[in-house]
KOLGU-4560 file (N, C-alpha, C; in nm, 3 decimals, padded with zeros to 5 digits):
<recs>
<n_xx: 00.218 n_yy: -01.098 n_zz: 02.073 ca_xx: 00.306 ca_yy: -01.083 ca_zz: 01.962 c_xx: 00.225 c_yy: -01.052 c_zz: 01.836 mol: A seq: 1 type: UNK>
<n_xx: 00.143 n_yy: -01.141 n_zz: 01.862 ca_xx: 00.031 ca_yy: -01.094 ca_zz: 01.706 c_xx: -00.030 c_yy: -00.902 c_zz: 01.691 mol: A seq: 2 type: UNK>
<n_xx: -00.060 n_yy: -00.918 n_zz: 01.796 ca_xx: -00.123 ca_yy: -00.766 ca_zz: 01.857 c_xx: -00.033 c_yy: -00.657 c_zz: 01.841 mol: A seq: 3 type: UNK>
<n_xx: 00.117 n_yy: -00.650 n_zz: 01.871 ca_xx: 00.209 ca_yy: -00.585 ca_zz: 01.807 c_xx: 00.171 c_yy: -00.568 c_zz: 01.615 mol: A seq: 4 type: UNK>
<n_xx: 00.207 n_yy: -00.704 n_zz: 01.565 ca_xx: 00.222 ca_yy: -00.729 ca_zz: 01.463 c_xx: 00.104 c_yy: -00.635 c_zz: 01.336 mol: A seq: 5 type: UNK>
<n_xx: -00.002 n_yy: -00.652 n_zz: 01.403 ca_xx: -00.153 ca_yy: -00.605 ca_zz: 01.384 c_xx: -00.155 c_yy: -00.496 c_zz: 01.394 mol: A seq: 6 type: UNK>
<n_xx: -00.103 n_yy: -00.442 n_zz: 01.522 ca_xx: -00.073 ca_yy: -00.250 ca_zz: 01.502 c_xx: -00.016 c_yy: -00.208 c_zz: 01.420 mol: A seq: 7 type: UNK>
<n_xx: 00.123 n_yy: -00.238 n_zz: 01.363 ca_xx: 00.240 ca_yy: -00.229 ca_zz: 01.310 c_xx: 00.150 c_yy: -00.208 c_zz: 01.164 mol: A seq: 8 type: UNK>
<n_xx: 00.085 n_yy: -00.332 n_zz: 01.101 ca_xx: 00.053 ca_yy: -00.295 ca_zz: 00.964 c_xx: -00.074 c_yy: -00.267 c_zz: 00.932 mol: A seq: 9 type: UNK>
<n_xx: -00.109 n_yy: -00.219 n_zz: 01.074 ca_xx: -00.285 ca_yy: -00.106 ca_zz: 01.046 c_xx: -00.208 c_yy: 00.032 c_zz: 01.013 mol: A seq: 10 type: UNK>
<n_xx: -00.094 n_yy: 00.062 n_zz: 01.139 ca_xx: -00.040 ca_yy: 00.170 ca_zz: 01.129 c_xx: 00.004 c_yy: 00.216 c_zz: 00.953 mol: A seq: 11 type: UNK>
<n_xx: 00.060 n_yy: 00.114 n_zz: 00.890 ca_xx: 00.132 ca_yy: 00.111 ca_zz: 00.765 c_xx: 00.014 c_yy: 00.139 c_zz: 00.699 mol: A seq: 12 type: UNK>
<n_xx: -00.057 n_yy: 00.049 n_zz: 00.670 ca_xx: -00.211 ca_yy: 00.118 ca_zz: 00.623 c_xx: -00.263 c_yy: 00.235 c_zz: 00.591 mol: A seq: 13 type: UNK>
<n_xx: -00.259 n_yy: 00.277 n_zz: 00.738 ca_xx: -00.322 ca_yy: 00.399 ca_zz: 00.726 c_xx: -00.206 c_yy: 00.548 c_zz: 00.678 mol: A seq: 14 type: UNK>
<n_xx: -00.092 n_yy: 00.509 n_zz: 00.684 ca_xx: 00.033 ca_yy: 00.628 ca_zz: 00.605 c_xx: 00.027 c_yy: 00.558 c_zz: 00.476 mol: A seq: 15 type: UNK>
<n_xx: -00.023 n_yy: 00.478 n_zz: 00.450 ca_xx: 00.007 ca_yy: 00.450 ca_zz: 00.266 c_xx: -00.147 c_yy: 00.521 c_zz: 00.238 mol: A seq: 16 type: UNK>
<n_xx: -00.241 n_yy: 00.482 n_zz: 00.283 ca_xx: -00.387 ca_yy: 00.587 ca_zz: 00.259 c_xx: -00.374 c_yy: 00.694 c_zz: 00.235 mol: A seq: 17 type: UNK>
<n_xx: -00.264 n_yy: 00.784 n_zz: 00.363 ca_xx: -00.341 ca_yy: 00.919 ca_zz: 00.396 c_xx: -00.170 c_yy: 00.972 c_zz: 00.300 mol: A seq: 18 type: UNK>
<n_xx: -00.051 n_yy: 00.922 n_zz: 00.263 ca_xx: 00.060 ca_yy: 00.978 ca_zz: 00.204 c_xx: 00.084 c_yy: 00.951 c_zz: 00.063 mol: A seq: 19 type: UNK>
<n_xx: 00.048 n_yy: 00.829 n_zz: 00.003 ca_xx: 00.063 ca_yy: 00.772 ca_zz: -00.150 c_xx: -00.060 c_yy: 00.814 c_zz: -00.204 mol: A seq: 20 type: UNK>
<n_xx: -00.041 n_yy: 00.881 n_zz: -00.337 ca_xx: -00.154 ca_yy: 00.939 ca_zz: -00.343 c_xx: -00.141 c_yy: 00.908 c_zz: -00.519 mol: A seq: 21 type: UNK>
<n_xx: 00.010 n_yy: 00.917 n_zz: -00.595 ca_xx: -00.023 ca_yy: 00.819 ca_zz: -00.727 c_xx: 00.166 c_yy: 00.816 c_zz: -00.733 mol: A seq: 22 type: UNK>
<n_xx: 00.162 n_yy: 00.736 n_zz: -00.875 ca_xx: 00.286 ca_yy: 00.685 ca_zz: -00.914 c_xx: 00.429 c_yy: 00.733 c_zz: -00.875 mol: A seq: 23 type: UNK>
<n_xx: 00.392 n_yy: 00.846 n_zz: -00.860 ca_xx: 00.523 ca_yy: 00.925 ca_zz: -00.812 c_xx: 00.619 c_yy: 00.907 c_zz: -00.665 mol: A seq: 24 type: UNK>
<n_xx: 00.504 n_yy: 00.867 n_zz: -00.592 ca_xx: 00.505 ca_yy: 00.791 ca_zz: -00.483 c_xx: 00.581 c_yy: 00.664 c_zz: -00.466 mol: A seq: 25 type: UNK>
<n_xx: 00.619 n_yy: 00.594 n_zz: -00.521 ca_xx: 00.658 ca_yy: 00.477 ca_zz: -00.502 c_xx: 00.745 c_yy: 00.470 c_zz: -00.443 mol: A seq: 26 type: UNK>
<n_xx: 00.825 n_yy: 00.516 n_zz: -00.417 ca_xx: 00.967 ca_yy: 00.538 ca_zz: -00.296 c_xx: 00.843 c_yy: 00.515 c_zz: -00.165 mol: A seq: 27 type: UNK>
<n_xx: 00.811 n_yy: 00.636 n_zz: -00.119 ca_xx: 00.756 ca_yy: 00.625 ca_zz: 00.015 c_xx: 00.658 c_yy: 00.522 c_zz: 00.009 mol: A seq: 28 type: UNK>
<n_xx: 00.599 n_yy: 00.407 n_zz: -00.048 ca_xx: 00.529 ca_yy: 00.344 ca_zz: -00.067 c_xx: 00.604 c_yy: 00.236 c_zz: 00.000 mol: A seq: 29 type: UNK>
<n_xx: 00.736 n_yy: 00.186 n_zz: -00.038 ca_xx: 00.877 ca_yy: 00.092 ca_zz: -00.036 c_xx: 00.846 c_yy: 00.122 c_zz: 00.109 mol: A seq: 30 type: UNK>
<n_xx: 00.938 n_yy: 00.291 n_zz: 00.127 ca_xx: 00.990 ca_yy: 00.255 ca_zz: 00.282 c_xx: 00.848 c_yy: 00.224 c_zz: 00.364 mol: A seq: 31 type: UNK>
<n_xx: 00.722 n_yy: 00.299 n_zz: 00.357 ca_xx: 00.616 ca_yy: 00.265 ca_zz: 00.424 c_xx: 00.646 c_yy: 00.141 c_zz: 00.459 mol: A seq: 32 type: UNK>
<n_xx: 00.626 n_yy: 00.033 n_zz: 00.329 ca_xx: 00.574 ca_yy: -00.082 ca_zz: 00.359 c_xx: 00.713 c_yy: -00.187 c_zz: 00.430 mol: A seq: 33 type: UNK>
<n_xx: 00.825 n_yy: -00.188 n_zz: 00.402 ca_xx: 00.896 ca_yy: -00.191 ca_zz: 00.477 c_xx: 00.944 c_yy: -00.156 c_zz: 00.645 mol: A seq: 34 type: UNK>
<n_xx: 00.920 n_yy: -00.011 n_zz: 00.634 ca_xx: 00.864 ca_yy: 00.006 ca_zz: 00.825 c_xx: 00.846 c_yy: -00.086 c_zz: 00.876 mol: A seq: 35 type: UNK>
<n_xx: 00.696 n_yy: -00.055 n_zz: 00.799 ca_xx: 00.582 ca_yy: -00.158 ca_zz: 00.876 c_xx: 00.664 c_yy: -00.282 c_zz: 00.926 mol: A seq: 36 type: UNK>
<n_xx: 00.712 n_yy: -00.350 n_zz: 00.820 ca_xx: 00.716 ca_yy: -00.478 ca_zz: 00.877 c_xx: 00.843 c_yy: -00.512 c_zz: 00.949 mol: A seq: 37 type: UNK>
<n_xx: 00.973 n_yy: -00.422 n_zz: 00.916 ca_xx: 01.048 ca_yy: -00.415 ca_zz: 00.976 c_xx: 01.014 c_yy: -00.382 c_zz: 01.132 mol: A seq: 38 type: UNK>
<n_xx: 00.981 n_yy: -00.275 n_zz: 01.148 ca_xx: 00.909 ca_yy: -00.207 ca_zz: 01.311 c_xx: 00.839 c_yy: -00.344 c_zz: 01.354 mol: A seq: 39 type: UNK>
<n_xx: 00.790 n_yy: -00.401 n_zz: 01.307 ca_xx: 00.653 ca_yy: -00.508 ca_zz: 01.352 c_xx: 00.786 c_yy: -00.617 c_zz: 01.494 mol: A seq: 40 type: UNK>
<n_xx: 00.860 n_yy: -00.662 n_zz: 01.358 ca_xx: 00.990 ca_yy: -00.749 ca_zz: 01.372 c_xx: 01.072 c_yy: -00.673 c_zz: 01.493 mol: A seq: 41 type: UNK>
<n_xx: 01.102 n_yy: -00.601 n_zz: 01.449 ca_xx: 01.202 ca_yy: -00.590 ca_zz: 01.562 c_xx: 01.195 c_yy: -00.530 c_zz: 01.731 mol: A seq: 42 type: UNK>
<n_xx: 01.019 n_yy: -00.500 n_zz: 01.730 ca_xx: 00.998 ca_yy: -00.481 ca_zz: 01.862 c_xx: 00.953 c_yy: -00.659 c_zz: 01.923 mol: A seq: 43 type: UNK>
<n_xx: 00.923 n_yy: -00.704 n_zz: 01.838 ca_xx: 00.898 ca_yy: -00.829 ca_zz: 01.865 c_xx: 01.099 c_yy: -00.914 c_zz: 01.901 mol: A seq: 44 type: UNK>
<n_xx: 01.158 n_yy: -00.873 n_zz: 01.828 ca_xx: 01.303 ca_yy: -00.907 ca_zz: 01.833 c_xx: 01.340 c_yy: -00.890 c_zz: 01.984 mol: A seq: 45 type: UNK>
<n_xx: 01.328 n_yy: -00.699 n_zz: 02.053 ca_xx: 01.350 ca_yy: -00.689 ca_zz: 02.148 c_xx: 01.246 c_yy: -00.757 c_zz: 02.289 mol: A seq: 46 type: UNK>
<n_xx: 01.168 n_yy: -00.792 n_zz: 02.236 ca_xx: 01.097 ca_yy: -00.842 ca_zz: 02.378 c_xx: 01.120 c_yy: -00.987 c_zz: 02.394 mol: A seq: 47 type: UNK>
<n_xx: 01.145 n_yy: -01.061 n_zz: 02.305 ca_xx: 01.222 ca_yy: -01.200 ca_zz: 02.269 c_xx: 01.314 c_yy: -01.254 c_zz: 02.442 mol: A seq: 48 type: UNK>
<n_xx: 01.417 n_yy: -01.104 n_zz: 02.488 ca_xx: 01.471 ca_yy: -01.150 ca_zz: 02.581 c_xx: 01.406 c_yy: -01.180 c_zz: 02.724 mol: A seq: 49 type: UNK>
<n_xx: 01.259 n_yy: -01.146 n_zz: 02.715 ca_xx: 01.177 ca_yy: -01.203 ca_zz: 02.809 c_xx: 01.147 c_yy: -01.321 c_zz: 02.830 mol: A seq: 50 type: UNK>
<n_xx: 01.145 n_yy: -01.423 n_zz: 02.674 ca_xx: 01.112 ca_yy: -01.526 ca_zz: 02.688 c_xx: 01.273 c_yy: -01.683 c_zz: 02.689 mol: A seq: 51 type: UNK>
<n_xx: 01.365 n_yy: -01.555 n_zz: 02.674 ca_xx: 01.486 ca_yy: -01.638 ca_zz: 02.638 c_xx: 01.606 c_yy: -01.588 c_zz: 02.747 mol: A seq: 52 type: UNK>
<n_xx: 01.703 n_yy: -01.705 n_zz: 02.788 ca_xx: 01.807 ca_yy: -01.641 ca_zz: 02.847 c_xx: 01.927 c_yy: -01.633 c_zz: 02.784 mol: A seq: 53 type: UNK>
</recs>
């Protein structure tokens, strides 16, 4: 679960590096960083039913 989690906001990382580049940016900065953690969450959400009935 961590290891998901860890991909998720290297991935975010590296599109706020290589796409935000100054102020104007701040929208895609939001959804970037949002993704990230949203995506992180909710693949973690779906694998949940492995550990639950």
């Amino acid at each position: 679960m961590a290891l998901r989690n860890i991909c998720f906001q290297v991935l975010s990382l590296i599109l706020l590096l290589t796409y935000v580049k100054d102020e104007s940016d701040l929208l895609l900065y939001a959804w970037t960083t949002v993704t990230g953690s949203a995506g992180a969450n909710l693949i973690n959400f779906l694998r949940l039913r492995k550990y639950c009935t």
